[in-house]
PyMOL commands that place a pseudoatom at each C-alpha (Angstrom):
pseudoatom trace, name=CA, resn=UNK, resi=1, chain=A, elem=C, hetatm=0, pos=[23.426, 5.495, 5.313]
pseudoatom trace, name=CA, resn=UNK, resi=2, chain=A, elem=C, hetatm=0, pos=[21.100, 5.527, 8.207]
pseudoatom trace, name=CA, resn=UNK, resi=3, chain=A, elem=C, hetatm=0, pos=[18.270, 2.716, 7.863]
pseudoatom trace, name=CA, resn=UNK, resi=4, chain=A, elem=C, hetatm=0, pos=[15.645, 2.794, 11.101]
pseudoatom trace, name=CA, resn=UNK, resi=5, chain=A, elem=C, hetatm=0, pos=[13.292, -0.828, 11.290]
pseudoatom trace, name=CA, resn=UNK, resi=6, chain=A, elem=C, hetatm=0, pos=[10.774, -1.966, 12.712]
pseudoatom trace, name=CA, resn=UNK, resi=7, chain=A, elem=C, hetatm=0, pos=[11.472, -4.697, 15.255]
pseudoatom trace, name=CA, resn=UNK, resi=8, chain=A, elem=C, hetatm=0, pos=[9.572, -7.207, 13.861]
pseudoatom trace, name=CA, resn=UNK, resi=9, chain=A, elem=C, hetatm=0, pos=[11.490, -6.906, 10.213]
pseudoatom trace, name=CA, resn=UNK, resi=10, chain=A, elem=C, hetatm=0, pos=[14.386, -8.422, 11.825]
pseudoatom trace, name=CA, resn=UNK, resi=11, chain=A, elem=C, hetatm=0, pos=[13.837, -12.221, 11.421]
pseudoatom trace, name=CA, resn=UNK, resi=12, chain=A, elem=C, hetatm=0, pos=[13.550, -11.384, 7.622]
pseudoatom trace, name=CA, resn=UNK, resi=13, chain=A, elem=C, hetatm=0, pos=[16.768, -11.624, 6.534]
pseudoatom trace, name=CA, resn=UNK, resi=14, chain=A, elem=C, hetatm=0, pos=[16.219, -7.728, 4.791]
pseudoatom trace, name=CA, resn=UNK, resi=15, chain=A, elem=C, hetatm=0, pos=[18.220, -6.226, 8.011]
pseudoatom trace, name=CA, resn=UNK, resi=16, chain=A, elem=C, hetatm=0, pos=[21.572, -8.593, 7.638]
pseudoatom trace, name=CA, resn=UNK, resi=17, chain=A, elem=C, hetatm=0, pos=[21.321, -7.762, 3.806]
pseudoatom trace, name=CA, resn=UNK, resi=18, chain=A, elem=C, hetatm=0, pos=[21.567, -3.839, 4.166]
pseudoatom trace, name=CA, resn=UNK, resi=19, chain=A, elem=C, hetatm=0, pos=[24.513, -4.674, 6.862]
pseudoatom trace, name=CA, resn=UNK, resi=20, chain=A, elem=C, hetatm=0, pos=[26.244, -6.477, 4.235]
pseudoatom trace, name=CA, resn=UNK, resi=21, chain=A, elem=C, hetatm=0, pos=[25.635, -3.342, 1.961]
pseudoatom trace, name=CA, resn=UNK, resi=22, chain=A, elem=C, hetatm=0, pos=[26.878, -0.957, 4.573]
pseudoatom trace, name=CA, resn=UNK, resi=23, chain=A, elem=C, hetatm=0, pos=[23.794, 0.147, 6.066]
pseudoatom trace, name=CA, resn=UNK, resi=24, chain=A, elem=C, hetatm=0, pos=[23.994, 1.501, 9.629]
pseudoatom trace, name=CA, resn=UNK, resi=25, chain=A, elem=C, hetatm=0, pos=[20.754, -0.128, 10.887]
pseudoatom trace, name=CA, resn=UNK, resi=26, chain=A, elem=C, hetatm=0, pos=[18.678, 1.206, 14.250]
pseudoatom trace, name=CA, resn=UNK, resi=27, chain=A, elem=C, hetatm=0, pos=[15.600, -1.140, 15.436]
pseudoatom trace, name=CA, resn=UNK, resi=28, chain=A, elem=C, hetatm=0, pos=[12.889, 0.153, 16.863]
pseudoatom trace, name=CA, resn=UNK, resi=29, chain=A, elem=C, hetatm=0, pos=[9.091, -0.564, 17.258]
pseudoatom trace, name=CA, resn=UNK, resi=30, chain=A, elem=C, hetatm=0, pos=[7.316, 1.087, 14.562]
pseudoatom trace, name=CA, resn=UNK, resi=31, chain=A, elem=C, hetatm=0, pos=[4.137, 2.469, 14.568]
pseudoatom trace, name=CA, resn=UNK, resi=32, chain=A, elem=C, hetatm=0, pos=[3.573, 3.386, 10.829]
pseudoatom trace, name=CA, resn=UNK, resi=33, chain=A, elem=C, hetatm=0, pos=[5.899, 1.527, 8.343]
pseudoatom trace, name=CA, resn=UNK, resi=34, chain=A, elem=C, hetatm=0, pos=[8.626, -1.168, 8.121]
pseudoatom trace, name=CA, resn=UNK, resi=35, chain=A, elem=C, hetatm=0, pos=[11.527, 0.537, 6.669]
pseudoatom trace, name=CA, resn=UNK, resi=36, chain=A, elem=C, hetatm=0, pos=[12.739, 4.317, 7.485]
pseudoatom trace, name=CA, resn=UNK, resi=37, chain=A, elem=C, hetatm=0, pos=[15.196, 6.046, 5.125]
pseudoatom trace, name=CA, resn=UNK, resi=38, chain=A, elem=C, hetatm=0, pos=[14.215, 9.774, 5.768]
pseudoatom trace, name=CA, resn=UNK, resi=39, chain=A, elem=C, hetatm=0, pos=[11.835, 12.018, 6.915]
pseudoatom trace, name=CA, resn=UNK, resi=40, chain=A, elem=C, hetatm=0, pos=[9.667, 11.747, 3.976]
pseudoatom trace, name=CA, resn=UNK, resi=41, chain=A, elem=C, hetatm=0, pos=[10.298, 8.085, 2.677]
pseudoatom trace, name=CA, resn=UNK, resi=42, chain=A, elem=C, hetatm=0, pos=[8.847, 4.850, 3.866]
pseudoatom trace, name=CA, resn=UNK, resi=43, chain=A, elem=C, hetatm=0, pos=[8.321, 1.533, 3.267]
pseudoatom trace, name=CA, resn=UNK, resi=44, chain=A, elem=C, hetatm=0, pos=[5.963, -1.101, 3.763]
pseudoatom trace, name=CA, resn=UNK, resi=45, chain=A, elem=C, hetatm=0, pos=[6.706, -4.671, 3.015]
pseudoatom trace, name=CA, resn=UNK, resi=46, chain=A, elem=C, hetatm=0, pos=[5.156, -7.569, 2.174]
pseudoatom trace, name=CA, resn=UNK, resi=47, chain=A, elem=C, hetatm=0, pos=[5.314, -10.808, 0.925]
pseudoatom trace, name=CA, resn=UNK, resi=48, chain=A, elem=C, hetatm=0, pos=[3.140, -12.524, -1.374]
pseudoatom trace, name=CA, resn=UNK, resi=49, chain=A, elem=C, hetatm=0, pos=[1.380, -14.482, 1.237]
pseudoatom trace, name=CA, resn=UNK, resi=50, chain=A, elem=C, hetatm=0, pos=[1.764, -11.299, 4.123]
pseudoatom trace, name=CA, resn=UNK, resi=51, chain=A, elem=C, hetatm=0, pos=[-0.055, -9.318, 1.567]
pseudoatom trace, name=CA, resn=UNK, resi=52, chain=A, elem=C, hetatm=0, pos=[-3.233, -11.731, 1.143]
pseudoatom trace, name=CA, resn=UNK, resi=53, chain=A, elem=C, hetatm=0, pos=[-3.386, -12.542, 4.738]
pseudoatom trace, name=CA, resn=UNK, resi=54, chain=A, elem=C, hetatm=0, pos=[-3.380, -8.788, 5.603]
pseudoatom trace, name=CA, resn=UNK, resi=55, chain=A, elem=C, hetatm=0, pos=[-6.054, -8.132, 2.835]
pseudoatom trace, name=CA, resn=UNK, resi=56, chain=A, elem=C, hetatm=0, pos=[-8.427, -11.429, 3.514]
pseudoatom trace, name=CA, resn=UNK, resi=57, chain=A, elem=C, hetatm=0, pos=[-8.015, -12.549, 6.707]
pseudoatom trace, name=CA, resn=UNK, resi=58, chain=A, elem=C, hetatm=0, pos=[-7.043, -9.649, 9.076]
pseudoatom trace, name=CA, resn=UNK, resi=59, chain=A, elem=C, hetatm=0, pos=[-8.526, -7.018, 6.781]
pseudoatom trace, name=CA, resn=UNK, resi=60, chain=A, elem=C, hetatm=0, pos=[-5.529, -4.316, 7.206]
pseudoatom trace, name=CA, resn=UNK, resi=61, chain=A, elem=C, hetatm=0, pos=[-3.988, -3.729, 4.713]
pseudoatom trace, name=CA, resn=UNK, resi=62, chain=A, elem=C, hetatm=0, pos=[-5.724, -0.731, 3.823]
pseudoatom trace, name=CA, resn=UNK, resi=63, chain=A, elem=C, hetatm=0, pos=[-5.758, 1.227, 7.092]
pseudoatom trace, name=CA, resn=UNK, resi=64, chain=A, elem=C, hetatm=0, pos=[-2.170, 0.160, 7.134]
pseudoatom trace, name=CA, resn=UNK, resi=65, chain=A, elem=C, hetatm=0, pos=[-1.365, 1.776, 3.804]
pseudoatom trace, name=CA, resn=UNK, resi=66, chain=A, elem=C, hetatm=0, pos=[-3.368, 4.556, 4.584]
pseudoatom trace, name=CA, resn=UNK, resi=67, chain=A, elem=C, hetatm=0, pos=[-1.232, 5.333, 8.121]
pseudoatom trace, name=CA, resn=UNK, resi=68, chain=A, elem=C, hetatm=0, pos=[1.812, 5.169, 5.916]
pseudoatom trace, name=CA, resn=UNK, resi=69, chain=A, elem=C, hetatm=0, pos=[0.355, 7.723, 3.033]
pseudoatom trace, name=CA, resn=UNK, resi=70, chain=A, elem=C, hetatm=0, pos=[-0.763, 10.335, 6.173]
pseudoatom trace, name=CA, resn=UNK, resi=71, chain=A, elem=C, hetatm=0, pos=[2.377, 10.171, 7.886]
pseudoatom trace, name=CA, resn=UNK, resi=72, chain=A, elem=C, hetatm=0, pos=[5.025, 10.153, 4.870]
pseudoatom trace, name=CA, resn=UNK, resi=73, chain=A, elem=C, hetatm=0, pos=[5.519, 12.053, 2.110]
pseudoatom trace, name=CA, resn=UNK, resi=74, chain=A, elem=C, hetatm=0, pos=[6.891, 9.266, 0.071]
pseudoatom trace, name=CA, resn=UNK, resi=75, chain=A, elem=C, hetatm=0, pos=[5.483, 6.390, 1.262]
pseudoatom trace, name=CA, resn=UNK, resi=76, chain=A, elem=C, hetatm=0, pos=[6.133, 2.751, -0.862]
pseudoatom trace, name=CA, resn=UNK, resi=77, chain=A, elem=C, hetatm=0, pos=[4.834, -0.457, -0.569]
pseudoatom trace, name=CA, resn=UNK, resi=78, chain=A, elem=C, hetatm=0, pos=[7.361, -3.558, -1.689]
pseudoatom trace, name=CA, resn=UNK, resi=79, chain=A, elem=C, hetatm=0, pos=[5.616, -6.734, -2.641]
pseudoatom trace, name=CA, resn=UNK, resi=80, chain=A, elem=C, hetatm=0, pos=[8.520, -9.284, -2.015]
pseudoatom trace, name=CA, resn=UNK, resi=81, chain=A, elem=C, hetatm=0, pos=[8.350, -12.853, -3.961]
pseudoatom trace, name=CA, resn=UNK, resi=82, chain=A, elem=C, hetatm=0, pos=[6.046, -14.535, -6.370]
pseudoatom trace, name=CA, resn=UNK, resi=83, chain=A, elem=C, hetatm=0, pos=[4.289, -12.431, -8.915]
pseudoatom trace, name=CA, resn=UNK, resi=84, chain=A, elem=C, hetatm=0, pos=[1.344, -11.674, -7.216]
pseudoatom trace, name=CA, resn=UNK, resi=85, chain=A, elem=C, hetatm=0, pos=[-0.362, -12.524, -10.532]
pseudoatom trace, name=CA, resn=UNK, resi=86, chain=A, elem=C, hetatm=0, pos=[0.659, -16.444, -10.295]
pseudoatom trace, name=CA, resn=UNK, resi=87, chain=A, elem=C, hetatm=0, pos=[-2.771, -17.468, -7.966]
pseudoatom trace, name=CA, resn=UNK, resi=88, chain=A, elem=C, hetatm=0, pos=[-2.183, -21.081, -7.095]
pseudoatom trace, name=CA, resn=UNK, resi=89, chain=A, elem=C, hetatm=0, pos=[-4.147, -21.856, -4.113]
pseudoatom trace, name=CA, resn=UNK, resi=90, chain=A, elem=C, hetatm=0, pos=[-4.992, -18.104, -3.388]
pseudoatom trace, name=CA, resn=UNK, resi=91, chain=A, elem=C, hetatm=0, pos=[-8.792, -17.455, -2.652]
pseudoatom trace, name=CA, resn=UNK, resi=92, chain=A, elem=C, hetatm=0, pos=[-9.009, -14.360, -5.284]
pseudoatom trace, name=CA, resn=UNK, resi=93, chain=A, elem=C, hetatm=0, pos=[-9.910, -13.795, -8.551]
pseudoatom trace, name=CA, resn=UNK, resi=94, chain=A, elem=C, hetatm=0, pos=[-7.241, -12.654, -11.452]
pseudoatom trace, name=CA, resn=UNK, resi=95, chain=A, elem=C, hetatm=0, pos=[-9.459, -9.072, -11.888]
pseudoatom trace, name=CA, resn=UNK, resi=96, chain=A, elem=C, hetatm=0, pos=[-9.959, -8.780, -7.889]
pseudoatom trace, name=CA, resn=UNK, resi=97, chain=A, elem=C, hetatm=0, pos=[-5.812, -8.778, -7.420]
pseudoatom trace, name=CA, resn=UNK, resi=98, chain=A, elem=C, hetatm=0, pos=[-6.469, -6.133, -10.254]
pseudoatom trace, name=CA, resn=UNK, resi=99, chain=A, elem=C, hetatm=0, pos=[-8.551, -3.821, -8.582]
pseudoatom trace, name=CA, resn=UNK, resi=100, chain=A, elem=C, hetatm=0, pos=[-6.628, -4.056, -5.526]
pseudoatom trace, name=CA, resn=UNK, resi=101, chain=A, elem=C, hetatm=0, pos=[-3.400, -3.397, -7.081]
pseudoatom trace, name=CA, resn=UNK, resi=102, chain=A, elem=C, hetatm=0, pos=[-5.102, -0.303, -8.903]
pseudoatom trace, name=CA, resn=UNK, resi=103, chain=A, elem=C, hetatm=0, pos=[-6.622, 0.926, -5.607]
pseudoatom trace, name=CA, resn=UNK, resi=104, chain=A, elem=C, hetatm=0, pos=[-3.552, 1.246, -4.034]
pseudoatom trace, name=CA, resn=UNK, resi=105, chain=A, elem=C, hetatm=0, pos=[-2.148, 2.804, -7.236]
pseudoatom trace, name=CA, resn=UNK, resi=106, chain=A, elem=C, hetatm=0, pos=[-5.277, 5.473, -6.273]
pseudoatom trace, name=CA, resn=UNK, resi=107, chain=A, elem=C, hetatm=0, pos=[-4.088, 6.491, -2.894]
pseudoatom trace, name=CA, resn=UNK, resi=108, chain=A, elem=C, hetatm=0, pos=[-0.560, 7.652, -4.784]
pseudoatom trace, name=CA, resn=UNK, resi=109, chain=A, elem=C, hetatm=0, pos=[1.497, 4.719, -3.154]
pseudoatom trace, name=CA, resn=UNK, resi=110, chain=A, elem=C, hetatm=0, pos=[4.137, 3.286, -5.737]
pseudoatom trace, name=CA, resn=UNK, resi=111, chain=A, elem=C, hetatm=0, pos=[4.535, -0.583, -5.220]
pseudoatom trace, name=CA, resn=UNK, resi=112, chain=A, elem=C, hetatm=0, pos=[7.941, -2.219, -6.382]
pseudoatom trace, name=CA, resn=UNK, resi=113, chain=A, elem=C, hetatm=0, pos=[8.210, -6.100, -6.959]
pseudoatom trace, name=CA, resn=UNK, resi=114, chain=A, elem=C, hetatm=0, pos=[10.805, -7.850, -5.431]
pseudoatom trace, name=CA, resn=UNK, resi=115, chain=A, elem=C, hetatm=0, pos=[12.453, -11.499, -5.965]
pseudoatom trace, name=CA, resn=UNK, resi=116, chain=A, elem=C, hetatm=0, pos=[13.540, -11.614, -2.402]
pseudoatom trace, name=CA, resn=UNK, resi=117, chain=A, elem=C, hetatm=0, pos=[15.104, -10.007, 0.877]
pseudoatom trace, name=CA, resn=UNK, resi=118, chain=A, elem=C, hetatm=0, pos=[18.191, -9.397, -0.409]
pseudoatom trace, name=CA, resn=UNK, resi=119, chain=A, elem=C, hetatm=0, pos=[16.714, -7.550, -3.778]
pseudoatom trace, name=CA, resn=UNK, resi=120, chain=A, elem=C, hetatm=0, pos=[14.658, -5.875, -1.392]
pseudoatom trace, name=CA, resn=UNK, resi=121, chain=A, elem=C, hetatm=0, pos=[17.806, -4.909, 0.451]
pseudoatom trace, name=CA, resn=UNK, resi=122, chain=A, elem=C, hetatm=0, pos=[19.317, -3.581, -2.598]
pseudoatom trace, name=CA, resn=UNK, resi=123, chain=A, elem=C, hetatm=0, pos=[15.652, -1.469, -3.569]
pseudoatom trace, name=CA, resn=UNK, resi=124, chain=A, elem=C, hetatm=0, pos=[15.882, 0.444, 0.219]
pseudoatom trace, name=CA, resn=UNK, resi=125, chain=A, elem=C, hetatm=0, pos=[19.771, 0.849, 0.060]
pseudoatom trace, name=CA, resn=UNK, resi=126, chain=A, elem=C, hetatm=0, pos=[19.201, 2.550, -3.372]
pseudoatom trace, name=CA, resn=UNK, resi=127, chain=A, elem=C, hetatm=0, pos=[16.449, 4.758, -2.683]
pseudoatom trace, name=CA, resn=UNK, resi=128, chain=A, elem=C, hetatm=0, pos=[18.090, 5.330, 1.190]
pseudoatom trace, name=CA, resn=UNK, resi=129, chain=A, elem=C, hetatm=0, pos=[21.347, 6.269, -0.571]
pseudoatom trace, name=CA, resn=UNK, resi=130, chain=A, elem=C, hetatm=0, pos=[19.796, 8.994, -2.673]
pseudoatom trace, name=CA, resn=UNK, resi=131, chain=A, elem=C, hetatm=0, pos=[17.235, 10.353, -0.451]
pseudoatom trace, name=CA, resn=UNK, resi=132, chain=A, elem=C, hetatm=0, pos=[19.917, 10.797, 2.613]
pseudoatom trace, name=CA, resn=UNK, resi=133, chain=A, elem=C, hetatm=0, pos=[22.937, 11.942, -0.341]
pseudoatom trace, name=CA, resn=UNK, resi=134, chain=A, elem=C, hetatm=0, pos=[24.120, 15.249, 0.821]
pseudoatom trace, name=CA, resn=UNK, resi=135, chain=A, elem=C, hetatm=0, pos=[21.778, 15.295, 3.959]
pseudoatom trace, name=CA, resn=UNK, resi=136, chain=A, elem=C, hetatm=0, pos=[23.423, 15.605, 7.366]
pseudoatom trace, name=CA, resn=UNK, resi=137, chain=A, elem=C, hetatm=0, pos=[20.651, 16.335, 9.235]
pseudoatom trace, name=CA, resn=UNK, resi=138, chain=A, elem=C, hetatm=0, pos=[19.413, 13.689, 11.846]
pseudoatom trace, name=CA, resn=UNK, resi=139, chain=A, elem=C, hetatm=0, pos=[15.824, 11.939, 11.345]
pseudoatom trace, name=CA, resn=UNK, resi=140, chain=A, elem=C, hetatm=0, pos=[13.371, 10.012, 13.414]
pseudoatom trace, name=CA, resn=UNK, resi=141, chain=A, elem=C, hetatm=0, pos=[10.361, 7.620, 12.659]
pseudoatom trace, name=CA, resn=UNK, resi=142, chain=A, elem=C, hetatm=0, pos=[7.479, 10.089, 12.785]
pseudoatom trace, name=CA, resn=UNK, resi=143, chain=A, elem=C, hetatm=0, pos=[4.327, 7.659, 11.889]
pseudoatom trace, name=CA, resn=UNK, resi=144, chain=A, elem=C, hetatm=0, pos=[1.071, 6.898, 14.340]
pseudoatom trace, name=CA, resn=UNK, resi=145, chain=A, elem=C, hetatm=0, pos=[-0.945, 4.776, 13.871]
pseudoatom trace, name=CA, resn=UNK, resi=146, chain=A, elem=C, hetatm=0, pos=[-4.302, 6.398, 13.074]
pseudoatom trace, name=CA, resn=UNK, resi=147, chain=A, elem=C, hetatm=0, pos=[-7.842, 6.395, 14.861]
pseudoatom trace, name=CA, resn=UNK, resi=148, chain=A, elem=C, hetatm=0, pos=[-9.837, 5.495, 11.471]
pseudoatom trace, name=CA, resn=UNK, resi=149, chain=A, elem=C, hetatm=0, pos=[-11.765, 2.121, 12.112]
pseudoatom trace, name=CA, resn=UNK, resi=150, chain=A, elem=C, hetatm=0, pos=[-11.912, -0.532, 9.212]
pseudoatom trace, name=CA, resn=UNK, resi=151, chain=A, elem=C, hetatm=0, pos=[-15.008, 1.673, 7.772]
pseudoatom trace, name=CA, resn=UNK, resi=152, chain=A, elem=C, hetatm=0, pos=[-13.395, 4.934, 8.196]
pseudoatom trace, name=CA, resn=UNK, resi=153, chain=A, elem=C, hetatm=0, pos=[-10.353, 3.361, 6.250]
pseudoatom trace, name=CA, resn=UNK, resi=154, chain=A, elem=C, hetatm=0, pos=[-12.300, 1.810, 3.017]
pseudoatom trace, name=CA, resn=UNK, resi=155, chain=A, elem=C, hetatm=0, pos=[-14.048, 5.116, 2.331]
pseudoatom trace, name=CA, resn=UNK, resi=156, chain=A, elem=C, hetatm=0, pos=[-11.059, 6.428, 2.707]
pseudoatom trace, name=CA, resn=UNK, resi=157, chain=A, elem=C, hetatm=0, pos=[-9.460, 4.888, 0.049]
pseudoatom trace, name=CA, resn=UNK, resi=158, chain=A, elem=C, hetatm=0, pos=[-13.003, 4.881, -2.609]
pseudoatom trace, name=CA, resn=UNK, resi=159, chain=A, elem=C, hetatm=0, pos=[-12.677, 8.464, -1.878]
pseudoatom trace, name=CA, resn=UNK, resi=160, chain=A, elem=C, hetatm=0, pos=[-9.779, 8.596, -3.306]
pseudoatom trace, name=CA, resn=UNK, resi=161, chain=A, elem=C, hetatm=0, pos=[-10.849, 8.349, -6.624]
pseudoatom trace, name=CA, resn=UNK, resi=162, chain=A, elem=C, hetatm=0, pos=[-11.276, 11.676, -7.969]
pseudoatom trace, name=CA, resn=UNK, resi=163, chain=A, elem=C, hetatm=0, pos=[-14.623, 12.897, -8.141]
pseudoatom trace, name=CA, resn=UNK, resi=164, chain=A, elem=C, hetatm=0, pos=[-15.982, 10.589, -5.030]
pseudoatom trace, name=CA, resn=UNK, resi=165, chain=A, elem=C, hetatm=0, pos=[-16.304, 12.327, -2.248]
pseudoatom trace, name=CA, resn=UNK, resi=166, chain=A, elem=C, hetatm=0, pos=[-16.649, 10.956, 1.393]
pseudoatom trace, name=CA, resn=UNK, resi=167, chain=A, elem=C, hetatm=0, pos=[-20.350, 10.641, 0.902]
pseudoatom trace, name=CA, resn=UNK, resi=168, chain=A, elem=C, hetatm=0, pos=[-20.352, 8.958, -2.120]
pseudoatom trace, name=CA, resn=UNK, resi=169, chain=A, elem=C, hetatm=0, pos=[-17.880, 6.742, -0.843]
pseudoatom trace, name=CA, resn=UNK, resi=170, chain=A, elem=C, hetatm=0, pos=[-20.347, 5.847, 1.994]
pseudoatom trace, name=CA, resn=UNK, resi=171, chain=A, elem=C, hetatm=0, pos=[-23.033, 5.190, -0.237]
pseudoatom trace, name=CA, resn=UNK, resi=172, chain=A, elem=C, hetatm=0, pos=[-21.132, 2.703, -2.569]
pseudoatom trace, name=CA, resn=UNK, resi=173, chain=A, elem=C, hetatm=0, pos=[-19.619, 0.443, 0.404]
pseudoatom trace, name=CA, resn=UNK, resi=174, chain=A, elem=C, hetatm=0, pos=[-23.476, 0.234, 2.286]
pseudoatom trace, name=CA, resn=UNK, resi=175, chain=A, elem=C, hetatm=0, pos=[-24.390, -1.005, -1.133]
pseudoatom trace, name=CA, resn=UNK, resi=176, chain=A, elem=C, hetatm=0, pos=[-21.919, -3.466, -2.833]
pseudoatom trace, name=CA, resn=UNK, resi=177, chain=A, elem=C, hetatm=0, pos=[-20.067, -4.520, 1.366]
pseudoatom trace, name=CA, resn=UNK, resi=178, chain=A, elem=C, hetatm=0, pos=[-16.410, -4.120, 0.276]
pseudoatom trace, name=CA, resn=UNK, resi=179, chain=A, elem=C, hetatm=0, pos=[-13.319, -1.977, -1.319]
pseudoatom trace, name=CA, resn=UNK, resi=180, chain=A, elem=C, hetatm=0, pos=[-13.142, -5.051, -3.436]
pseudoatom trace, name=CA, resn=UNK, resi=181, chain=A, elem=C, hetatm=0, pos=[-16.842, -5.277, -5.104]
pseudoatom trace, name=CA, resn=UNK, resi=182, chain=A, elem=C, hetatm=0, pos=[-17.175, -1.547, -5.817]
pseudoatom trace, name=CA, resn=UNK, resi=183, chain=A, elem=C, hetatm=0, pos=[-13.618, -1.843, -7.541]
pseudoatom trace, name=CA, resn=UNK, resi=184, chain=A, elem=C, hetatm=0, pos=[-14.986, -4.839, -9.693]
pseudoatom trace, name=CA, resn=UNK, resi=185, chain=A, elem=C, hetatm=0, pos=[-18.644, -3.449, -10.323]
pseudoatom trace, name=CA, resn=UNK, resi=186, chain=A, elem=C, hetatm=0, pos=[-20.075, -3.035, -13.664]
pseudoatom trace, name=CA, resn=UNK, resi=187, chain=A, elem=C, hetatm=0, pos=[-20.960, 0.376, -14.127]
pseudoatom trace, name=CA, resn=UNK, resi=188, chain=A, elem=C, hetatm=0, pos=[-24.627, -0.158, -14.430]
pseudoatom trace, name=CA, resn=UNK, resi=189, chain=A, elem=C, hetatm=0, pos=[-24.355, -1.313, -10.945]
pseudoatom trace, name=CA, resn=UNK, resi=190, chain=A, elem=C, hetatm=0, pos=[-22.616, 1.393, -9.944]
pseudoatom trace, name=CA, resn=UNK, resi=191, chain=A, elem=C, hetatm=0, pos=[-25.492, 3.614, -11.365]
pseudoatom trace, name=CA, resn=UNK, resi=192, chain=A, elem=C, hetatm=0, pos=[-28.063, 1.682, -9.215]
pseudoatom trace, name=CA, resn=UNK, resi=193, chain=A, elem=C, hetatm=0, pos=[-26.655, 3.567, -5.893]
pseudoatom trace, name=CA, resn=UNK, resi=194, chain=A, elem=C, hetatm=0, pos=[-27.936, 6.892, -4.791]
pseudoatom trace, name=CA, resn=UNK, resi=195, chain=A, elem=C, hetatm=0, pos=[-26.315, 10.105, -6.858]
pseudoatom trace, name=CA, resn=UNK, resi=196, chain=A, elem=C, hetatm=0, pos=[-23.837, 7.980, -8.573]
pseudoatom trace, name=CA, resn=UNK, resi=197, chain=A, elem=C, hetatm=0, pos=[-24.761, 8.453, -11.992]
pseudoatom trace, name=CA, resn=UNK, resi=198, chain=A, elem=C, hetatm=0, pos=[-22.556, 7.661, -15.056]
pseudoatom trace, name=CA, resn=UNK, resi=199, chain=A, elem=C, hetatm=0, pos=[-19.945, 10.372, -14.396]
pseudoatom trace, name=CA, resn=UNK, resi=200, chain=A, elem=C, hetatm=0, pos=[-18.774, 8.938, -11.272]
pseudoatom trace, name=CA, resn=UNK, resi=201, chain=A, elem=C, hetatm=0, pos=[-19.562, 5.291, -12.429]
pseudoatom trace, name=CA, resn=UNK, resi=202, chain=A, elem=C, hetatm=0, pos=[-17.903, 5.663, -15.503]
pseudoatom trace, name=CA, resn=UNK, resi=203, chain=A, elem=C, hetatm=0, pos=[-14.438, 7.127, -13.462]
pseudoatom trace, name=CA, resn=UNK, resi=204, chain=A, elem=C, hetatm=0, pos=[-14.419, 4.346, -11.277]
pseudoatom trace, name=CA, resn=UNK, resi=205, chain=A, elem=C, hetatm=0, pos=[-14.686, 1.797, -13.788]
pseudoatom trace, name=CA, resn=UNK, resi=206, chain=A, elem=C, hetatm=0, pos=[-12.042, 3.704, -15.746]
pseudoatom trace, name=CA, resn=UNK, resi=207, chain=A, elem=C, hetatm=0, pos=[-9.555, 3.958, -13.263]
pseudoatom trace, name=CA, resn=UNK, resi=208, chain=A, elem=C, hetatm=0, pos=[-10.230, 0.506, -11.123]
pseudoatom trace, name=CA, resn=UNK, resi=209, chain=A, elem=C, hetatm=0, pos=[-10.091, -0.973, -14.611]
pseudoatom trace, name=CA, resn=UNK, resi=210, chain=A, elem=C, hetatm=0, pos=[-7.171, -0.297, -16.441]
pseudoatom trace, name=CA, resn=UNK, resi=211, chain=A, elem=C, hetatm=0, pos=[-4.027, -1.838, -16.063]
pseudoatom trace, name=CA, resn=UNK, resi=212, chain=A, elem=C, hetatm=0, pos=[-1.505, -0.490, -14.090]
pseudoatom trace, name=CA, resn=UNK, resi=213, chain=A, elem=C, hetatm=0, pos=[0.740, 1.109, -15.621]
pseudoatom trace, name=CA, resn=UNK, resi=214, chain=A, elem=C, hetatm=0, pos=[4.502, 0.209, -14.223]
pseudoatom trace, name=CA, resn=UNK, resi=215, chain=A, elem=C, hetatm=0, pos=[6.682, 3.342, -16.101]
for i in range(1, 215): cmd.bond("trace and resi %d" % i, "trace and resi %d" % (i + 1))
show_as sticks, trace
zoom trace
């Protein structure tokens, strides 16, 4: 099986794993995505402590997720390590991992948990092995990176919520600042911004606020 990945994935130790499980591996500098398998699956990944520095400190992780979900059909985002539940010395709050986790869940990108690079060696060979079985047809990287700026990207993804459009989206980040705090409002709060009365309040608390559901 044919593997393409990005450059910077190669001091990982994920890249000598799918060698040692057969996988003919071609390096590149990707735009969208770390992992390649076909022209409709890709992968981001992340560990635990990649995945809170892109969210806190560089503030990416959403436009990034958002390149990969406009550019693949099948995009899927591997958290690689600790349970991302377990928050010794993090800087977020139990129900804020929550409603990030539930966002993403929202923009139709299925995260899988890994242990480590091997088992996420093993999670890419699988899915590569399936998605290329019985395809002989050549494939190339097709992700760019996208124009949205960091404001563009979060309504983006509170747009994505069905039944908030663009405008609403607009409305709800100018009033709470973040992704994050409209994910975690109470819905009485939610009814204090302009033309978002309990319909759309009341979605956004249901979806941001259940737990995801892994089957």
């Amino acid at each position: 099986m044919k593997i393409v990945i990005d450059h910077r994935e190669m001091r990982s130790g994920v890249a000598e794993a799918l060698r040692k499980l057969g996988a003919d591996i071609e390096t590149t500098a990707l735009e969208v995505g770390d992992y390649v398998v076909s022209d409709r699956v890709a992968f981001e990944r992340k560990t635990v402590d990649d995945l809170f520095a892109t969210l806190l400190e560089r503030r990416e992780l959403f436009s990034q997720l958002t390149d990969l979900a406009r550019s693949y059909r099948r995009p899927v985002l591997i958290i690689e390590g600790e349970d991302p539940f377990f928050f010794s010395g993090r800087r977020m709050h139990p129900m804020a991992v929550q409603g990030f986790l539930n966002t993403i869940a929202l923009m139709r990108i299925p995260t899988l948990y890994t242990l480590n690079g091997a088992e996420t060696a093993q999670v890419i060979c699988m899915i590569a092995a399936k998605e290329q079985e019985g395809r002989n047809r050549p494939f190339n990287p097709h992700g760019k990176r996208s124009r949205l700026s960091q404001s563009e990207a979060k309504e983006y993804v509170v747009s994505s919520i069905p039944g908030v459009g663009r405008a609403a989206a607009g409305r709800l980040l100018r009033h709470f600042g973040s992704v994050e705090k409209v994910m975690t409002a109470p819905r009485e709060e939610l009814m204090k911004v302009e033309r978002v009365g309990a319909k759309i309040a009341g979605r956004i608390r249901e979806l941001a606020g259940e737990l995801y559901d892994v089957k």
